[in-house]
C-alpha positions in Angstrom: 6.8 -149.0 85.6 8.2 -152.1 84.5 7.0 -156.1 85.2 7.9 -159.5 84.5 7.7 -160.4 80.8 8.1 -156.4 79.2 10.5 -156.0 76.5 13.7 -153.4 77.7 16.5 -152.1 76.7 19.6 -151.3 78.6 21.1 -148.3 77.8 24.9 -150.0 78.2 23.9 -153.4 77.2 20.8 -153.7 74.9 17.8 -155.4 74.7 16.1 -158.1 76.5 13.1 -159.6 78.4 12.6 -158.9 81.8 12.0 -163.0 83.3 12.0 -162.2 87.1 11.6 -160.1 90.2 13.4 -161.5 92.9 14.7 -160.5 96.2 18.2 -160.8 97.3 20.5 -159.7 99.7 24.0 -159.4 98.1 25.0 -156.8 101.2 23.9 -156.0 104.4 20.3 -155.2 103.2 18.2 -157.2 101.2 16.8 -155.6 97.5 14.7 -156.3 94.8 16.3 -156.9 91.3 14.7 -157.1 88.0 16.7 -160.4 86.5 16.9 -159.2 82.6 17.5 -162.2 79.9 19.6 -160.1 77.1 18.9 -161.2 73.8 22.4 -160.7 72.2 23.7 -163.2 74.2 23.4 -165.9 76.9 23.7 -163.4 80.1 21.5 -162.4 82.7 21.7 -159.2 83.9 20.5 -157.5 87.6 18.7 -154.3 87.9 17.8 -152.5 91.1 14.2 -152.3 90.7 14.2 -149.1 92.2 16.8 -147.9 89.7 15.2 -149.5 86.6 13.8 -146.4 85.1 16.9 -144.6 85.0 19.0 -147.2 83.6 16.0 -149.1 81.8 13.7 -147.7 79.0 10.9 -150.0 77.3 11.5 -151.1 73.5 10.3 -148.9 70.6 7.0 -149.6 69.5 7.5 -151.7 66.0 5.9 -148.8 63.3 7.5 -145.8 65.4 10.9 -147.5 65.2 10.7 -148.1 61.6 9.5 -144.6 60.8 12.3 -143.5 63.4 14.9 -145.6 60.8 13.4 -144.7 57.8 14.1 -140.6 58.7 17.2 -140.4 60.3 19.5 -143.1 58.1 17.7 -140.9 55.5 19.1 -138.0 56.8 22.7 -135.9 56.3 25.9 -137.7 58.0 27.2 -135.3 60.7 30.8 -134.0 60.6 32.8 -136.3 63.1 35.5 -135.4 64.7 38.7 -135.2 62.8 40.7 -136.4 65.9 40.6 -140.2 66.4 40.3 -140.4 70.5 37.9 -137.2 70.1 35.9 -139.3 67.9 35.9 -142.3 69.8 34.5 -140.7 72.9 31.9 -138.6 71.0 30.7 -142.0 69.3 30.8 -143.5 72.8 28.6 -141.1 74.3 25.9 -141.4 72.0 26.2 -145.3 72.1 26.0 -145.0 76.1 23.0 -142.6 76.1 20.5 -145.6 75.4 18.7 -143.2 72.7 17.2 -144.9 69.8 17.4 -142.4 67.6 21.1 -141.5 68.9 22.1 -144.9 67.7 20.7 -144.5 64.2 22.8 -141.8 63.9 26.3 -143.3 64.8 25.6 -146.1 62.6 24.8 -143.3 60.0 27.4 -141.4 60.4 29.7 -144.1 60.4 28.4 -145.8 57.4 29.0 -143.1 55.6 32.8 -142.9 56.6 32.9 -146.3 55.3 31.7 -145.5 52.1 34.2 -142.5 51.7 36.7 -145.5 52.5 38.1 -143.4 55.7 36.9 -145.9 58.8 39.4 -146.9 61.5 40.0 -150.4 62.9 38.4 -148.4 66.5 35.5 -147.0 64.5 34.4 -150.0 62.9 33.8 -151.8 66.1 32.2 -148.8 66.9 29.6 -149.2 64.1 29.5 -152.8 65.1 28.7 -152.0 68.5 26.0 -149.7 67.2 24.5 -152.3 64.5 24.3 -154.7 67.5 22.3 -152.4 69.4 19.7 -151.5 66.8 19.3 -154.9 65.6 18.4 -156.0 69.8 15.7 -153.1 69.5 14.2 -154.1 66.2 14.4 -157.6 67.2 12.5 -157.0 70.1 10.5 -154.4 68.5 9.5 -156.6 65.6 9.3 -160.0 67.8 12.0 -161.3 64.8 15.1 -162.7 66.3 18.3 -161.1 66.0 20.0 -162.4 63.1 16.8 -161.9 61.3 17.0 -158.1 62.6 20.1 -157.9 61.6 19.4 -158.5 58.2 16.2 -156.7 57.8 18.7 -153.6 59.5 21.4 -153.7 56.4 18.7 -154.2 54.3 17.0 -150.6 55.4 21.0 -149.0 55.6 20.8 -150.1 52.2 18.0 -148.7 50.8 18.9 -145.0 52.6 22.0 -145.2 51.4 20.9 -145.7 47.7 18.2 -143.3 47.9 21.4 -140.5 49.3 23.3 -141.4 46.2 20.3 -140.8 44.1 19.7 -137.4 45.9 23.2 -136.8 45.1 23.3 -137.6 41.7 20.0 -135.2 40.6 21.7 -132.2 42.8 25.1 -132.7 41.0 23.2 -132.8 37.2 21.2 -129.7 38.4 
């Protein structure tokens, strides 16, 4: 499923640009690895080639991740859990799941916390970790490089976040 040169992202790690197939015997038997140049960063990364699909997934195309964006940041924050440690690991499973759309929602969720002034040293490098993510997969998606990504990413939180308020505001005169 996946060759030299195709845009991937990790579901731990992120995004980045497959550069190499190459054998190599690091036990007893010899295997093929997929050698992974992460954008976030100056590491390389390994994959199995014959685990790649179930740790690798290919990047979003450009318009369905901005649509993807677009809806969910738009949507209603979840309730998170109360419980600091419960939260933590509920964040951290959507984060590990490599899902797009699961990662939209942390950031969500969490940027709304911040805005209702209630975010925790743990949960901001949460939303970090999130925003770091998303901004490899638009990056890659968009052919932009990451700082760019990042930017064009707040911009977009932004925008959602203004349009909620505005929401907010008609319902409450209503």
């Amino acid at each position: 499923m996946f060759s030299v040169g195709d845009k991937v992202i990790h579901r731990v790690y992120g995004g980045g640009i497959i550069t190499a197939r190459k054998e190599m015997q690091l036990t007893e038997t010899p295997h093929c690895y997929f050698l992974i140049q992460m954008i976030g960063s100056s590491s390389t990364l390994m994959v199995p080639t014959d685990r790649a699909e179930k740790i690798l997934r290919p990047v979003s195309k450009k318009v369905a991740l901005r649509h993807l964006l677009a809806k969910e940041l738009a949507g209603k924050p979840d309730k998170l859990p109360a419980d600091y440690k419960e939260r933590a690991e509920h964040i951290k499973s959507k984060l590990s799941s490599g899902e797009t759309r699961k990662w939209i929602r942390v950031v969500r969720n969490l940027t709304y916390q911040q805005q209702q002034g209630s975010l925790s040293s743990a949960d901001r490098k949460l939303l970090g970790r999130a925003m770091h993510l998303l901004s490899e997969e638009l990056a890659l998606a968009q052919g932009i490089d990451q700082g760019e990504a990042e930017a064009r990413l707040l911009s977009i939180i932004k925008r959602a976040a203004d349009a909620n308020d505005a929401e907010l505001t008609v319902a409450m005169a209503n």
